[in-house]
N, CA, C and O atoms as a printed pandas DataFrame, in Angstrom:
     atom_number atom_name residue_name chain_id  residue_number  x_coord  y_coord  z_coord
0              1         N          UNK        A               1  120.019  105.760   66.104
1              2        CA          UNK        A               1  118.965  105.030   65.446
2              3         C          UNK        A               1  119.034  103.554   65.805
3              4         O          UNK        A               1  117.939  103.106   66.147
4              5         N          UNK        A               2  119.939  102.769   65.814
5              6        CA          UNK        A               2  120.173  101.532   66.011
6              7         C          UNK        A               2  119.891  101.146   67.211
7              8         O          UNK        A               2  119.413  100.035   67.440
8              9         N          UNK        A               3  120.323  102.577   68.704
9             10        CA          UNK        A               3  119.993  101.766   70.080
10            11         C          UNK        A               3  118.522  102.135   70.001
11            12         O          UNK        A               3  118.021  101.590   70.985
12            13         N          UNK        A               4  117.586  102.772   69.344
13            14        CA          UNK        A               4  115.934  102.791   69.335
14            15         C          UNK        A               4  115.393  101.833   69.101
15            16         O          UNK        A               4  114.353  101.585   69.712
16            17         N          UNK        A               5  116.017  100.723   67.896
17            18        CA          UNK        A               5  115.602   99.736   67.753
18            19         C          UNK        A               5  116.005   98.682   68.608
19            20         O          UNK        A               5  115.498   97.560   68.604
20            21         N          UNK        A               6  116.935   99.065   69.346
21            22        CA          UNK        A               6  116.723   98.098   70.586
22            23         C          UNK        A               6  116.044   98.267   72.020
23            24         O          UNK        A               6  115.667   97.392   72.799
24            25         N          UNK        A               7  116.013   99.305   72.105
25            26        CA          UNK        A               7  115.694   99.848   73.240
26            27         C          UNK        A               7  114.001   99.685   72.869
27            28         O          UNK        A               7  113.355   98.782   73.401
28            29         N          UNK        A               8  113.563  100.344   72.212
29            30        CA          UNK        A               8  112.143   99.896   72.277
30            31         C          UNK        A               8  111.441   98.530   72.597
31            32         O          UNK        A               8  110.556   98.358   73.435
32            33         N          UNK        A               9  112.159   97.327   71.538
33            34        CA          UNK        A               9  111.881   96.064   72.099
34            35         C          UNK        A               9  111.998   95.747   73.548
35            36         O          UNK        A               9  111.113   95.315   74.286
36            37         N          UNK        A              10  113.115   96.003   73.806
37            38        CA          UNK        A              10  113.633   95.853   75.296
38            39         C          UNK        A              10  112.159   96.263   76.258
39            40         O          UNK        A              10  111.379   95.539   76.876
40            41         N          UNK        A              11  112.191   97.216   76.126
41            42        CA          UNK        A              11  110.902   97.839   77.302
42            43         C          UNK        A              11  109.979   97.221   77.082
43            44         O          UNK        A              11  109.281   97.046   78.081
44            45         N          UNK        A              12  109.528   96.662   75.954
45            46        CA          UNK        A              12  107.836   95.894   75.250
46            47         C          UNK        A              12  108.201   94.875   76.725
47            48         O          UNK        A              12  107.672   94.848   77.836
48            49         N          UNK        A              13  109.409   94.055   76.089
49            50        CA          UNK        A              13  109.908   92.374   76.847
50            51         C          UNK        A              13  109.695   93.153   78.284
51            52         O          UNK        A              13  108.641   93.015   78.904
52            53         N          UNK        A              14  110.786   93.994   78.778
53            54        CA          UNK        A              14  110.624   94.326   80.312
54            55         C          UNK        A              14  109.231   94.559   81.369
55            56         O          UNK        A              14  108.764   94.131   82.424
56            57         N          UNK        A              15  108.947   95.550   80.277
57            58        CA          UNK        A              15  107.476   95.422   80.640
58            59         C          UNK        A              15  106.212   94.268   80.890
59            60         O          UNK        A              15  105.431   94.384   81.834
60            61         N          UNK        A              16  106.125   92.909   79.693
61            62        CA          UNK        A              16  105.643   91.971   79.811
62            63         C          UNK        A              16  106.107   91.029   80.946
63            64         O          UNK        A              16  105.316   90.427   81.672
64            65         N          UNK        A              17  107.475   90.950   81.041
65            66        CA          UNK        A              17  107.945   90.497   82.421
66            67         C          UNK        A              17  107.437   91.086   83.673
67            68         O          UNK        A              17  106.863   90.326   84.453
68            69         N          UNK        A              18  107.548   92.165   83.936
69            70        CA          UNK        A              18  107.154   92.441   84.968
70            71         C          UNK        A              18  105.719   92.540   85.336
71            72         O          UNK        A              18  105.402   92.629   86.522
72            73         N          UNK        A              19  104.578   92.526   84.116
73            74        CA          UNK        A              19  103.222   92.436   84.789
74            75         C          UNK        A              19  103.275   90.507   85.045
75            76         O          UNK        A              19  102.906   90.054   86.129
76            77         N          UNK        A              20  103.675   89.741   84.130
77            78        CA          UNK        A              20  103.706   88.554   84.712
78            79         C          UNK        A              20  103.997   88.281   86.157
79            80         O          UNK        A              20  103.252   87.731   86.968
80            81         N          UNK        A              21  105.119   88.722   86.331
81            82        CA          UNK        A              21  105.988   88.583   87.725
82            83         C          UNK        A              21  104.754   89.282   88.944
83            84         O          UNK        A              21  104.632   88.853   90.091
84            85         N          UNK        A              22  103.966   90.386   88.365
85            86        CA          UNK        A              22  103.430   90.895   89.775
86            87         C          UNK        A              22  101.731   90.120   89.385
87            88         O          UNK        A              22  100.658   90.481   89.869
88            89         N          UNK        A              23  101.941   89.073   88.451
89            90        CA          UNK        A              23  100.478   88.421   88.653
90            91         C          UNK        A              23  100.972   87.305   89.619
91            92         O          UNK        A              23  100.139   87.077   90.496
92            93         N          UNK        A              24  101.798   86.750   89.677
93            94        CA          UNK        A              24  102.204   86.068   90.406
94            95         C          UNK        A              24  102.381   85.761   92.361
95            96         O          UNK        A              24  102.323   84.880   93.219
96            97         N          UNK        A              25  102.602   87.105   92.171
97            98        CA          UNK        A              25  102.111   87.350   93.782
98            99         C          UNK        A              25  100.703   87.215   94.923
99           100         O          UNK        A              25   99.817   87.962   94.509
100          101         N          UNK        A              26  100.437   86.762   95.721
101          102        CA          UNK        A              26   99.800   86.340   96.611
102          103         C          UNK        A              26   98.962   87.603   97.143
103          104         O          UNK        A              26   99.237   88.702   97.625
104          105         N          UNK        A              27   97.855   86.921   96.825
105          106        CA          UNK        A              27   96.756   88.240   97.658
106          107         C          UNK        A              27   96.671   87.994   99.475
107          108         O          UNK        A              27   96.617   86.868   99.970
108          109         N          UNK        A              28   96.672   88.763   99.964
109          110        CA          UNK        A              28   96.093   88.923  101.451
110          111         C          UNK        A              28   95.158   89.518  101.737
111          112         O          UNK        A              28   94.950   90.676  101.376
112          113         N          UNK        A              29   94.210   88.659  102.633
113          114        CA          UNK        A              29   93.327   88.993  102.861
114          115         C          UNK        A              29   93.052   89.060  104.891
115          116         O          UNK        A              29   93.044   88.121  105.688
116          117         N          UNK        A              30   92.902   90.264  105.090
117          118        CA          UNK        A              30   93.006   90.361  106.745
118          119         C          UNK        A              30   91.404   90.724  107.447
119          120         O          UNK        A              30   91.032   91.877  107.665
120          121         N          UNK        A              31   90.576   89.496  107.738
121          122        CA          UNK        A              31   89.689   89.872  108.494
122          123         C          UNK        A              31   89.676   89.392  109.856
123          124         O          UNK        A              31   89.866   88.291  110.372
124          125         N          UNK        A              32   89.292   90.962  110.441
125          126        CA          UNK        A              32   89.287   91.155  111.678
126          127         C          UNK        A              32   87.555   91.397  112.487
127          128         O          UNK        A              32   86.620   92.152  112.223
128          129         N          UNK        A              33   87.767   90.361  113.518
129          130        CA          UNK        A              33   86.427   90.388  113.966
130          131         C          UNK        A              33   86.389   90.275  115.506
131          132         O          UNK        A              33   87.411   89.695  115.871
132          133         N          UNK        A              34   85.746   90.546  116.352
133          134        CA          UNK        A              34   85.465   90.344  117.682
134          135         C          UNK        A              34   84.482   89.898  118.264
135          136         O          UNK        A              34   83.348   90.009  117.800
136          137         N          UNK        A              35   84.738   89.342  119.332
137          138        CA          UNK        A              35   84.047   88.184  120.436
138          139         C          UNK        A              35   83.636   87.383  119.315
139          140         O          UNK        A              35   82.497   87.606  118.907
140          141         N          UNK        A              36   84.349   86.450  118.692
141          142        CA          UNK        A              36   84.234   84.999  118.300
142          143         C          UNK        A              36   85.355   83.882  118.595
143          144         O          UNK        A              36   86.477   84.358  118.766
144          145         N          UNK        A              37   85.295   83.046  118.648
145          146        CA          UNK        A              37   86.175   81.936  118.877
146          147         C          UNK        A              37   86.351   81.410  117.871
147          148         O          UNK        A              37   86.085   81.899  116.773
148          149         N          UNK        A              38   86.904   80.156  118.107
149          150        CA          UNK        A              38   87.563   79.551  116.289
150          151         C          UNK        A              38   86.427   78.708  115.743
151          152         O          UNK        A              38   86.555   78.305  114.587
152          153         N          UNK        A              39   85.315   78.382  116.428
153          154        CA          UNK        A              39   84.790   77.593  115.991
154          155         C          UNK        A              39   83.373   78.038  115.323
155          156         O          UNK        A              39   82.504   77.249  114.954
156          157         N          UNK        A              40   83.305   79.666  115.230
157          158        CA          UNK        A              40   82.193   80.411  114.954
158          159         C          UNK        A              40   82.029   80.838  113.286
159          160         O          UNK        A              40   81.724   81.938  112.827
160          161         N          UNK        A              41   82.369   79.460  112.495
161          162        CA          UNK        A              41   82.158   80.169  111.206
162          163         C          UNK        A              41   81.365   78.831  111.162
163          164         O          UNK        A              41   80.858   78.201  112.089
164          165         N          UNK        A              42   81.408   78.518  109.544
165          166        CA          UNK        A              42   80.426   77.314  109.090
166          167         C          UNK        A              42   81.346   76.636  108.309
167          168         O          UNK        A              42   81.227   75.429  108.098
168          169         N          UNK        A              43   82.240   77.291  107.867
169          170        CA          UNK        A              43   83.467   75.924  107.557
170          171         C          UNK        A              43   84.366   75.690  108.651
171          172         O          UNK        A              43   85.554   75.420  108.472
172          173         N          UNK        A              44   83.809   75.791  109.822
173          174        CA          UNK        A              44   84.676   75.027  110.986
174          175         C          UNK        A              44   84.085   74.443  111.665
175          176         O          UNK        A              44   84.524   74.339  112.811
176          177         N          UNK        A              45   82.666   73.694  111.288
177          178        CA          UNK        A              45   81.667   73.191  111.483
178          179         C          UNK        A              45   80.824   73.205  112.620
179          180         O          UNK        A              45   80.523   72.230  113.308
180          181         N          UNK        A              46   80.317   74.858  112.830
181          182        CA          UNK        A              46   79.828   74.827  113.590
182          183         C          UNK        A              46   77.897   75.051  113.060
183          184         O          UNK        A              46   77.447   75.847  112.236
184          185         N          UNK        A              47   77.189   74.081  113.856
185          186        CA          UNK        A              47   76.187   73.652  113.929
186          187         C          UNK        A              47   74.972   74.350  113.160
187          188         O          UNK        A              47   74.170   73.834  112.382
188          189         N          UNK        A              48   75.078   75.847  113.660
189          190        CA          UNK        A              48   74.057   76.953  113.403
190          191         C          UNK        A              48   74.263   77.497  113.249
191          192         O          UNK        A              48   73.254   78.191  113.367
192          193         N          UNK        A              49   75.471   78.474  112.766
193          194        CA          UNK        A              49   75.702   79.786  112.090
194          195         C          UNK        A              49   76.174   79.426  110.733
195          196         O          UNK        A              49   76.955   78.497  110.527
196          197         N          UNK        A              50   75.708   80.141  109.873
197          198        CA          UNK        A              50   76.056   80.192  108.156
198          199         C          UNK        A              50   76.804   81.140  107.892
199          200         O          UNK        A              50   76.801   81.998  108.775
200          201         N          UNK        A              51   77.602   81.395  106.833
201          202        CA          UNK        A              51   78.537   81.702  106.550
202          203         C          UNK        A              51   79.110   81.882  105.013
203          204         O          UNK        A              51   80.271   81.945  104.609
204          205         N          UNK        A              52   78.231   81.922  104.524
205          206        CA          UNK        A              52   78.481   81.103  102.995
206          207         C          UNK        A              52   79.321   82.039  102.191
207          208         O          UNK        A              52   79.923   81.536  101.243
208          209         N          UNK        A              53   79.458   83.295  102.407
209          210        CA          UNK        A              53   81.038   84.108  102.029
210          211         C          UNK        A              53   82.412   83.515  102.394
211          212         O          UNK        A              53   83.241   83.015  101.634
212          213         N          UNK        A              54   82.475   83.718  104.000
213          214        CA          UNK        A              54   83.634   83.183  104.239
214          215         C          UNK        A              54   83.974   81.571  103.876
215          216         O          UNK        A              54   85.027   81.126  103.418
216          217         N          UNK        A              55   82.846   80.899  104.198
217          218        CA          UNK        A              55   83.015   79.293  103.616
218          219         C          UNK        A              55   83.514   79.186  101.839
219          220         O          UNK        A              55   84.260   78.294  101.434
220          221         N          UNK        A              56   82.920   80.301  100.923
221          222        CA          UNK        A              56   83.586   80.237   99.583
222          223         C          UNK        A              56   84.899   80.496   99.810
223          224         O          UNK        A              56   85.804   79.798   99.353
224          225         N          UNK        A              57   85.085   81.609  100.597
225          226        CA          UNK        A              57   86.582   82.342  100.553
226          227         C          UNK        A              57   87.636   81.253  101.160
227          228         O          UNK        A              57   88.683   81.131  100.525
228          229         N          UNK        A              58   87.447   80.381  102.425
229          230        CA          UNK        A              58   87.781   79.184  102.953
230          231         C          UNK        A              58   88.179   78.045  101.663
231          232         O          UNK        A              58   89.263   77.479  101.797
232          233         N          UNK        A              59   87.429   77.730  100.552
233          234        CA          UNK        A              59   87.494   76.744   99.837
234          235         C          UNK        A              59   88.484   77.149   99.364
235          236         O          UNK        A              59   89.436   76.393   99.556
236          237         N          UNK        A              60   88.775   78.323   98.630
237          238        CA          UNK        A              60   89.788   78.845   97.689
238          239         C          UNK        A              60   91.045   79.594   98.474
239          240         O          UNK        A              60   91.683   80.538   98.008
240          241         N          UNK        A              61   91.249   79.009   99.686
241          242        CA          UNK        A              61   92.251   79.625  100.855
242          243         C          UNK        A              61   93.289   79.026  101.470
243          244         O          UNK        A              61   93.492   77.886  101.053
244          245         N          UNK        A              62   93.887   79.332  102.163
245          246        CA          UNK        A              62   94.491   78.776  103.044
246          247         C          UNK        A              62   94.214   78.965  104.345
247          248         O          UNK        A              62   94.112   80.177  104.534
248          249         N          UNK        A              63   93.997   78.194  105.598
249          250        CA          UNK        A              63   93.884   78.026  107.216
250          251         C          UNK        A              63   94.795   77.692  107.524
251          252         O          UNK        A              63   95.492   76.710  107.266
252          253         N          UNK        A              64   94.904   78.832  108.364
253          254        CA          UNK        A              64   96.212   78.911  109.194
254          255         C          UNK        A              64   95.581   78.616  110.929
255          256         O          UNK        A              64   95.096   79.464  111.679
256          257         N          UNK        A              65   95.785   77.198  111.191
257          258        CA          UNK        A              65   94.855   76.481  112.147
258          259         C          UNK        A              65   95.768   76.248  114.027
259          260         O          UNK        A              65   95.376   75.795  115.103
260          261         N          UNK        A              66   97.045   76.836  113.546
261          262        CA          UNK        A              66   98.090   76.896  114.757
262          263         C          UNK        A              66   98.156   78.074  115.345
263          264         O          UNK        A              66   99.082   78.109  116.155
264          265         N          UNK        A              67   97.329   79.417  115.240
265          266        CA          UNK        A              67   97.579   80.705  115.642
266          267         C          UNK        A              67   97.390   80.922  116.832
267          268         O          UNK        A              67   96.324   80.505  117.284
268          269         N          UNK        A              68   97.902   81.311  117.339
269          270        CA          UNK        A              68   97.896   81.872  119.166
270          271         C          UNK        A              68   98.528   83.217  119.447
271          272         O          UNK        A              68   99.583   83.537  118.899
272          273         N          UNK        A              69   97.857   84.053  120.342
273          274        CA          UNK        A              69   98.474   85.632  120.244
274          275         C          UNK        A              69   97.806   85.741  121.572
275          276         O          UNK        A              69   96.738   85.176  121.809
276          277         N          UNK        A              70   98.615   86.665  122.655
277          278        CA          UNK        A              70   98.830   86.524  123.713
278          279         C          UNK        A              70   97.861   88.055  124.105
279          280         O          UNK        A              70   97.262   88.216  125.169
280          281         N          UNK        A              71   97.903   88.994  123.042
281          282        CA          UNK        A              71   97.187   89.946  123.208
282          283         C          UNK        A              71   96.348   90.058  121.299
283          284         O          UNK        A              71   96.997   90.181  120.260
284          285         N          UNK        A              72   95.108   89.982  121.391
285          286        CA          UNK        A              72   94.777   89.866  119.812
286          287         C          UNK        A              72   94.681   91.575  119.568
287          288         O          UNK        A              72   94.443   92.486  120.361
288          289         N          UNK        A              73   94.943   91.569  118.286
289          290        CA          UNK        A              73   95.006   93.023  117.739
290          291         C          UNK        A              73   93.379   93.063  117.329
291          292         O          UNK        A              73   92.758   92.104  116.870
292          293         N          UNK        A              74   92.891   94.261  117.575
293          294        CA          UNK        A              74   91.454   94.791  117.484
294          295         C          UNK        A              74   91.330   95.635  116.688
295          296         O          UNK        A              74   92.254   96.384  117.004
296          297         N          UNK        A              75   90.689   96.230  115.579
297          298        CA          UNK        A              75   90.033   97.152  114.824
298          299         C          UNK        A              75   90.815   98.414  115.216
299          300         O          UNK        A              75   91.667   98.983  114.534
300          301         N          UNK        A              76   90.276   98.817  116.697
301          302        CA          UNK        A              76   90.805  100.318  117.389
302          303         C          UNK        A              76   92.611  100.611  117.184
303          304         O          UNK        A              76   93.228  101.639  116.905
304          305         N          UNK        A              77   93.032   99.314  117.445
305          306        CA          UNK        A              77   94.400   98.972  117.329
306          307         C          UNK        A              77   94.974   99.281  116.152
307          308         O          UNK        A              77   95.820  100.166  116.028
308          309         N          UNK        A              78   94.458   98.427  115.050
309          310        CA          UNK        A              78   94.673   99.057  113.841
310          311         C          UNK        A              78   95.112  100.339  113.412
311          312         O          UNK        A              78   96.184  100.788  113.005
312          313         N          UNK        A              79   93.603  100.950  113.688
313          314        CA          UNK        A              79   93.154  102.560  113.557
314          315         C          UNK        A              79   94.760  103.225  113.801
315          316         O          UNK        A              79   95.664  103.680  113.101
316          317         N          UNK        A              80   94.483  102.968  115.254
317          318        CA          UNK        A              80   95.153  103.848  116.321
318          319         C          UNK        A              80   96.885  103.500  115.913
319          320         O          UNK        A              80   97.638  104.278  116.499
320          321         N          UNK        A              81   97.395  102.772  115.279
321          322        CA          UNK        A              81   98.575  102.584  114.481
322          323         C          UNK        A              81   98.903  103.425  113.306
323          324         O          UNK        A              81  100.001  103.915  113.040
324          325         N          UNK        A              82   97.516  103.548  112.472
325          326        CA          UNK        A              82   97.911  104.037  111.302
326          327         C          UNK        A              82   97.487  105.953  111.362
327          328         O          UNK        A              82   98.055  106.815  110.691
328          329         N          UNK        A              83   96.229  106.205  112.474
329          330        CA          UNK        A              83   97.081  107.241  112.258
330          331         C          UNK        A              83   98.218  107.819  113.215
331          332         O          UNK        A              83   98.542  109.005  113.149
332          333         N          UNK        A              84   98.839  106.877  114.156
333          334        CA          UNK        A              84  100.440  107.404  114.938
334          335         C          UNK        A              84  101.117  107.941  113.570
335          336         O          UNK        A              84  101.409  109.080  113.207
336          337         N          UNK        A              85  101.258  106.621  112.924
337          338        CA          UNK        A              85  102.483  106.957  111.764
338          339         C          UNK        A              85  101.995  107.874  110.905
339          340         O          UNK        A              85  102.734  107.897  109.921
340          341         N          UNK        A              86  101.003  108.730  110.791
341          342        CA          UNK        A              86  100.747  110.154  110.116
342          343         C          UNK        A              86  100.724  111.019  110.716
343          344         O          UNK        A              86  100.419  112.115  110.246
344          345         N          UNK        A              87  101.080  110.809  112.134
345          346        CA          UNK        A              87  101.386  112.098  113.289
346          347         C          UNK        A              87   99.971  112.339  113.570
347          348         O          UNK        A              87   99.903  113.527  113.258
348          349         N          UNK        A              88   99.086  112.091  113.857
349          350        CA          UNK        A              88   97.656  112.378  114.308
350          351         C          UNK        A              88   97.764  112.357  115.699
351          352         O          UNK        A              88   97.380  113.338  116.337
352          353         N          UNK        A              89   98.398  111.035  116.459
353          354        CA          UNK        A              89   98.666  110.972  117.879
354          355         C          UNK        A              89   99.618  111.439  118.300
355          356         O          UNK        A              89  100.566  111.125  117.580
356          357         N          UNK        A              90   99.979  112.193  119.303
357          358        CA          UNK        A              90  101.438  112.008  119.758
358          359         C          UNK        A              90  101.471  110.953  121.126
359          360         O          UNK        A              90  100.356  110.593  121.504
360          361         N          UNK        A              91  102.553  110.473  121.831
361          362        CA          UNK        A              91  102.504  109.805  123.245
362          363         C          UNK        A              91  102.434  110.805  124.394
363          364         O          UNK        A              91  102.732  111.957  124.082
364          365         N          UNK        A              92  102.201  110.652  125.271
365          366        CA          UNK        A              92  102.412  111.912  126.614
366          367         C          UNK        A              92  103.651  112.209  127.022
367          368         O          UNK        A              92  103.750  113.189  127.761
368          369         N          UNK        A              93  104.923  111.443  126.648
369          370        CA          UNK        A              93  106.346  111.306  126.493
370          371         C          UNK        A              93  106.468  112.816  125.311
371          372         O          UNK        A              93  107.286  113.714  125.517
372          373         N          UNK        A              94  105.670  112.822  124.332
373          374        CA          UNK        A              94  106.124  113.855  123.329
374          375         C          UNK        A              94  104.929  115.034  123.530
375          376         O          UNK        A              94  104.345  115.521  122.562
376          377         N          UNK        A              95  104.666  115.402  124.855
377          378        CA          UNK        A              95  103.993  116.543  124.553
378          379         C          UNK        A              95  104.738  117.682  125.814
379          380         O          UNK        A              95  105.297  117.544  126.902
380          381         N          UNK        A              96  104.386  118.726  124.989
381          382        CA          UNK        A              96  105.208  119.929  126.214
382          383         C          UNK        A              96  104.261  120.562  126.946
383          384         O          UNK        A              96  104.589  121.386  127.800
């Protein structure tokens, strides 16, 4: 009887801790797009294209303005990753 009355509190507290702790964490957000350059939105001030989603999403963001990638990852790429790791593909190395 005595560890119920502790144990119950305990989980209330544990519990309130831990939804705090996972409000705390950082959303990501990954958009992927093709044939544009860096200067093709409207918060990177380009002239004639609008944008007014990504320009909100920009205000309340962070730019990450140093990125360079030697081969850019594409949509297909993606795909073609997620279903390897569910066995959908095999390589020509793994077929008999």
């Amino acid at each position: 009887m005595k560890k119920t009355k502790f144990v119950i509190p305990l989980l209330a507290v544990i519990s309130c801790l831990s939804s705090i702790i996972a409000a705390k964490q950082p959303n990501v957000v990954l958009i992927i797009s093709d044939d544009q350059t860096w200067s093709d939105y409207g918060f990177m001030g380009h002239p004639h294209l609008e944008t007014p989603n990504l320009d909100k999403l920009f205000s309340e963001s962070l730019l990450y303005e140093r990125g360079y990638v030697s081969a850019p990852v594409g949509q297909a790429h993606l795909m073609e990753v997620e279903w390897s790791e569910r066995g959908a593909l095999q390589s020509e190395a793994g077929q008999k």
